[in-house]
C-alpha positions in Angstrom: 14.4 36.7 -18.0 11.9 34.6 -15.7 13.1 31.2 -14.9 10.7 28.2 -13.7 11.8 25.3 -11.6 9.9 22.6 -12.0 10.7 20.1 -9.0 9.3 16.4 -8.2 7.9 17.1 -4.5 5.3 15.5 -2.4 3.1 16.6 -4.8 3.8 13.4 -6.7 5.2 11.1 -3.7 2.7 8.2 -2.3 0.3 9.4 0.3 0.3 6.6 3.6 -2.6 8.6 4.8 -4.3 7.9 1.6 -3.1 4.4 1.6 -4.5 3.8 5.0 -8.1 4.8 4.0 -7.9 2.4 0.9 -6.3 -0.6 2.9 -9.2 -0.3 5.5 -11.7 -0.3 2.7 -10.2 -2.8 0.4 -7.6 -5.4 2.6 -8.9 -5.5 6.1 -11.8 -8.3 5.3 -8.7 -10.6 4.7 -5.4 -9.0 6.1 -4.7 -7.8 9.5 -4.1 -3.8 8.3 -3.5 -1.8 11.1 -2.9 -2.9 15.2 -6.6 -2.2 16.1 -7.9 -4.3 13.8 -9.8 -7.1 15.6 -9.6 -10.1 13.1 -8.5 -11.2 10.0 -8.5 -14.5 7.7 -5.7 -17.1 9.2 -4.1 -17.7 5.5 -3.8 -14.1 4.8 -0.4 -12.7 6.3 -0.7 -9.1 8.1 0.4 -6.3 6.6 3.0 -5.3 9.3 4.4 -9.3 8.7 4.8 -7.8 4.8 6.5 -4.8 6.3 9.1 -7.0 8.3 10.7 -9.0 5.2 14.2 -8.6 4.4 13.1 -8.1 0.9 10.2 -5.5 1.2 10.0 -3.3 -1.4 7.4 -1.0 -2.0 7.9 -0.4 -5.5 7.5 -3.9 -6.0 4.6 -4.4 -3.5 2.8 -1.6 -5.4 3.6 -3.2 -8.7 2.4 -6.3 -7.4 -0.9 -4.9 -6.6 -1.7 -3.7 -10.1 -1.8 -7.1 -10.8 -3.2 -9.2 -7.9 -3.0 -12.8 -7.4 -5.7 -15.3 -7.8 -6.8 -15.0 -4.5 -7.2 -11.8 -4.3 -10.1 -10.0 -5.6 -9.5 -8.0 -8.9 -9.8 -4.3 -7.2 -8.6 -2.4 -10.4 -6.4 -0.1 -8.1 -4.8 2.9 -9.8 -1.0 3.1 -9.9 -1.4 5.9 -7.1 -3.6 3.8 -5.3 -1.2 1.2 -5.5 1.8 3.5 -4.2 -0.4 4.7 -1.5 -1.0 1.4 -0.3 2.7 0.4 0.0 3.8 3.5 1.1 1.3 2.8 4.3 2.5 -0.7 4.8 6.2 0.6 4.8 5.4 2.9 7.7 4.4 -0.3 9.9 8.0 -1.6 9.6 
């Protein structure tokens, strides 16, 4: 008898790296995305400012991302595009 184990790895888990690369495309005309960054718009708040609240979730953020709000552009982000993104704004914590 051959048994299978089917197990929920990193194959599934957000990708930071992956994040990074979208944020850069997508966020840093607004937000402050990464330390290197030279500017960003004054009313946007910087990612590693999201990172730093008490309540940071990143299932929430990424949630929150699949539905943007107003002033922020509709960029019809997959739900791993999403995760990506907040898993990379959770490592600037």
């Amino acid at each position: 008898m051959v048994c299978a184990t089917i197990t929920t790895t990193s194959t599934f888990a957000a990708n930071p790296d992956q994040g990074e690369n979208l944020v850069k495309r997508w966020c840093a005309g607004c937000h402050l995305v990464a330390a290197d960054q030279k500017g960003a718009r004054a009313d946007a708040p910087t990612f590693a400012s999201i990172a730093a609240r008490p309540d940071f979730d990143p299932a929430k953020l990424a949630f929150f991302l699949l539905d943007p709000h107003p002033k922020m552009p509709n960029m019809q982000l997959s739900r791993d595009e999403a995760s990506d993104i907040a898993a990379y704004i959770a490592t600037l914590k």
